[in-house]
N, C-alpha and C positions, 0 to 999 in steps of 0.2 A: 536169303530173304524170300519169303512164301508168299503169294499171291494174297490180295483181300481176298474174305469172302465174298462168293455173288449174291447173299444177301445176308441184311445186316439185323440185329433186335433189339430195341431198349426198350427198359420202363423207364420213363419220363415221367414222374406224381402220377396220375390217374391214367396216365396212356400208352398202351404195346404198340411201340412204335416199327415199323416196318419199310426196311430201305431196300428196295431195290439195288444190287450195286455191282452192276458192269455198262457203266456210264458209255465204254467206248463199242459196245455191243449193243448200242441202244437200248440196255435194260433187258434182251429178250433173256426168256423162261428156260433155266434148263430143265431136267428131270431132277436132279441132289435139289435144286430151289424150290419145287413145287415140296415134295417131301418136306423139305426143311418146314415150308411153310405151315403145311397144315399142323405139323407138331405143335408147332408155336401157339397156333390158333387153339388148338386144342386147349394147351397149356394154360393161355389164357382166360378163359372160356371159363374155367373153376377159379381165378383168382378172383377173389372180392372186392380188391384195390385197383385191378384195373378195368375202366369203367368204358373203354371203346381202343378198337384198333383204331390208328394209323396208318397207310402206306401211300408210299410214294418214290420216285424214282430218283437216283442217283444224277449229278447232271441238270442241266438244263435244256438237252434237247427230246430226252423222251421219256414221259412214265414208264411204258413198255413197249416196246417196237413188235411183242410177239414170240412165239415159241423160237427156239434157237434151230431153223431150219435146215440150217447149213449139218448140224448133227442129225439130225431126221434123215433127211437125204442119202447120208453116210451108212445109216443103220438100213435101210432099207435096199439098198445098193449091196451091202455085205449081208444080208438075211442075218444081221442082228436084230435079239429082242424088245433094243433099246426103243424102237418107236412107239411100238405097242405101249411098253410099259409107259415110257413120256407121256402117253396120252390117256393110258388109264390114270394117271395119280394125279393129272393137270385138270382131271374132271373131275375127281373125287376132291378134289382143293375146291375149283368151283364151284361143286354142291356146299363144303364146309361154309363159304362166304354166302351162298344164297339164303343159308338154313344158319347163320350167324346168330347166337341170342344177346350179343350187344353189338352196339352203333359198330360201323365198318365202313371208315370215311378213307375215301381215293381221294389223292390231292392228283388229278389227271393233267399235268404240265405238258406240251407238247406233244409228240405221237404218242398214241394210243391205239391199238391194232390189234390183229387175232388174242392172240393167250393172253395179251396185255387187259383186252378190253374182258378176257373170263375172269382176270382177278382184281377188278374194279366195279362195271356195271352189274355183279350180281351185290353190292355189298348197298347199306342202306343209306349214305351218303357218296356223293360223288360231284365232287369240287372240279370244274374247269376255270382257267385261266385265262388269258389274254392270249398265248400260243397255242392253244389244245387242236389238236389236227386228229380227228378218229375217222377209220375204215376196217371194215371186214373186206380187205379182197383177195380172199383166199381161190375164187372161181378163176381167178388171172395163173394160179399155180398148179391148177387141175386139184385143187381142194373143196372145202366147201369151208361156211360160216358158223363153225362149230364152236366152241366153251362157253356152249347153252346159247347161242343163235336161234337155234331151233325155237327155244322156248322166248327170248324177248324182242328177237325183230318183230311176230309176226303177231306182237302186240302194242308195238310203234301206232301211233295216230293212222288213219287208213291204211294205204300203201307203201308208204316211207321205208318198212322194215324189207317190203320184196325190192323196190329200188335200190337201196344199200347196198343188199346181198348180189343180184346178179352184176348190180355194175360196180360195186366193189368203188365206190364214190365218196371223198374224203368231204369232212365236216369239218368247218371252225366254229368256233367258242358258239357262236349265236345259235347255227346248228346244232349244237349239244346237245344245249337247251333246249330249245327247240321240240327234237326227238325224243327226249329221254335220257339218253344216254349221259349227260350230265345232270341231276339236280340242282346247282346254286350255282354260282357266278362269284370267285374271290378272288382277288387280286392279286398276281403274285407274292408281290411285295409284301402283302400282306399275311401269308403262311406263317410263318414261323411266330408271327404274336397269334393265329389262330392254333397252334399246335401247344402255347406256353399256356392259352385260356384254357384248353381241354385238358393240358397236364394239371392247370390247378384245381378241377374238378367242375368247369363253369358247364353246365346242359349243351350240348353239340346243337341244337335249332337255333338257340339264344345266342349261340357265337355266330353261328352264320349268321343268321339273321341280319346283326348288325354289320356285318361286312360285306353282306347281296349289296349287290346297287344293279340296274337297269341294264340291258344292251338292245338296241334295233332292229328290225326281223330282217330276216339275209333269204338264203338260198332256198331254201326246206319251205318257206310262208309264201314266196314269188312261185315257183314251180310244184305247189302243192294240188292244186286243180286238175293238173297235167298226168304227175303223178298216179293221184288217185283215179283219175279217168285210165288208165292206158293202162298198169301195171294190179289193174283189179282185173284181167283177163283173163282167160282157163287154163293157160297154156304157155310157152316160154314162145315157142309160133305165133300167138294171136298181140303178145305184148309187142313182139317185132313187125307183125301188119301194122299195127294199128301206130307204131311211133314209124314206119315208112309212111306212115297215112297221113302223120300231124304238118308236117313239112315245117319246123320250125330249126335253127341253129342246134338248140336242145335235142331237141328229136334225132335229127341226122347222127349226132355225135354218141347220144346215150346209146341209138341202136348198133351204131361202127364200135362202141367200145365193149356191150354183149355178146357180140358178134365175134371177137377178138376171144376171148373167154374159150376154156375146156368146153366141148359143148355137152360133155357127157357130165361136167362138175354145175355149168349150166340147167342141166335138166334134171340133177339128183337135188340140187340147192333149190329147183320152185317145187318139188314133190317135200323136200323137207320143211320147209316153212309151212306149207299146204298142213303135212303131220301135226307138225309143233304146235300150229294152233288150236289141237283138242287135245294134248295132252297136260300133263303136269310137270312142274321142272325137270325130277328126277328121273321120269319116263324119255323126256328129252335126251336128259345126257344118258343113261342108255341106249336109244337110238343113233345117236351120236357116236358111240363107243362099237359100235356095230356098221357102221358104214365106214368109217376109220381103217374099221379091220381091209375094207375091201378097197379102199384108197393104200392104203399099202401096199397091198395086190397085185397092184391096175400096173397101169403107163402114164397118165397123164399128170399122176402129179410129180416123177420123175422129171418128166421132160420141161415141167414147168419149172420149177425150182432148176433145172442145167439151164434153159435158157433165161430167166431173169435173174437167177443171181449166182450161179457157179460160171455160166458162159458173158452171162451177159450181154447175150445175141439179140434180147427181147422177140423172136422168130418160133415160139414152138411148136411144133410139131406133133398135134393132138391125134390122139388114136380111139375113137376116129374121129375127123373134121370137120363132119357136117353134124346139124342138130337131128335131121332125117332121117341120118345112120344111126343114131341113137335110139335104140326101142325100147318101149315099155315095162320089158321082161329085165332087159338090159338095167335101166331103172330101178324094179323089182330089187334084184338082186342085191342093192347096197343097203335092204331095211330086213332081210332076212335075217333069225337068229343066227348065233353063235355058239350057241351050245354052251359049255361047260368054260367058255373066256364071255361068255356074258361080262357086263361092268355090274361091279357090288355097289353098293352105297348103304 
């Protein structure tokens, strides 16, 4: 008996449809899924009959929980090529979705996270539910907020996109919206007759449409003053003055929780949104494809990934510790070329 595949393809009337499917792995990304993916997309891309992707995730507790880290780790540990490559083809899938010439609807059902949210949030629709939970807190593993981070936090409403990234801070449904990161609002329950209208060729606005309904302002509308006051600062130093400064619950907690963070994945992640905001997508996921190179390198995202999910110590041991110790040059370092492993697109 052979395993399912970790992802799945139909045409359904007018729809390429796209499953996600290692429901017990949270849906995360391997390398074979990304590849598979873009194929398919590709594929589809020239068919006439079908008139928008699909995807969505196996299960009901996650779209995508995220690149399959526990393999990363391994690769990088053995000085296999495996990580590299993972991450060069997991960018070139998220430019293929950003640069999609039909509709490209994420039904985003519960978590939603690093590689999850690069092959959703670049696509032209993007469906939350009643469960949807998103975060980028890849600074928590001495990473950063990559598959195209660079290029859409730090185009979030003010500050919202640098808050995200250094505190790596989960959003529900209301949130989403909110930010961005979802467009519409459909019901669970309601998918599958949204997925039978788009098979039978009904306009993908015209169906949501009818299936948006309203939700309340939550987290992001309450703490957006604060926000944008404090994390519009120069500096990853002046954003922690100034929230030691606020003296609120808020304040206390968001700056203990950056504080916790790689401080050198801290200081590459406010230099990279800082980039990302004067480039263009594609430029992004190069830069991106280039700092990768040197987080494979390092220590810090080693020691993150042993202690939150191979130890499960949650204690790691950042090298080095302080933000102080971190220089410039230090910094520097993660946006230089690469020569000839440049990323293609």
């Amino acid at each position: 008996m052979t395993d399912e595949p970790h992802v799945l393809f139909e045409k359904r009337g007018a729809v390429g449809l796209i499953t996600l499917n290692r429901p017990k792995a949270l849906n995360a990304l391997t390398h074979g899924m990304c590849l598979q993916m873009s194929t398919q997309l590709h594929a589809w891309a020239g068919q006439d009959d079908v008139k928008c992707v699909v995807v969505r995730g196996a299960g009901d507790r996650a779209f995508c929980a995220g690149g399959d880290i526990r393999s990363l780790y391994e690769s990088g540990i053995n000085k296999s090529p495996y990580a590299l490559n993972f991450y060069r083809d997991e960018y070139v899938l998220d430019a293929a979705i950003k640069h999609y010439p039909k509709p490209y609807v994420a039904l985003i059902n519960g978590i939603v996270m690093g590689g999850g949210v690069g092959v959703s949030v670049h696509g032209s629709h993007r469906i939350a539910s009643e469960t949807t939970t998103f975060a980028m807190p890849e600074t928590g593993i001495g990473l950063f907020p990559d598959v195209g981070g660079s290029y859409f936090l730090p185009r979030m409403q003010g500050a919202i996109g640098l808050y995200l990234a250094l505190t790596g801070a989960r959003l529900r449904t209301v949130d989403t919206l909110y930010s961005g990161v979802a467009t519409h609002f459909v019901p669970a329950k309601d998918w599958d007759a949204l997925i039978a209208d788009l098979a039978a060729g009904k306009a993908i606005d015209r169906v949501i449409e009818r299936k948006g309904e309203d939700l309340p302002a939550g987290f992001l509308a309450e703490h957006r003053a604060q926000i944008d006051n404090i994390f519009t600062r120069d500096s990853v130093e002046e954003i922690l003055a100034a929230l030691d400064a606020d003296h609120t619950d808020w304040s206390r907690d968001t700056a203990k929780t950056i504080r916790a963070k790689s401080p050198t994945s801290t200081k590459v992640t406010f230099r990279q949104l800082r980039e990302g905001a004067k480039l263009g997508f594609d430029d992004c996921m190069k830069m991106e494809y280039r700092m990768v190179h040197r987080i494979v390198a390092g220590h810090d995202f080693y020691e993150g990934v042993r202690a939150t999910i191979i130890d499960k110590a949650g204690t790691p041991k950042w090298n080095p510790s302080d933000l102080s110790a971190v220089s410039d040059a230090d910094v520097d370092a993660y946006f230089a070329p690469v020569g000839e492993k440049e990323l293609k697109l």
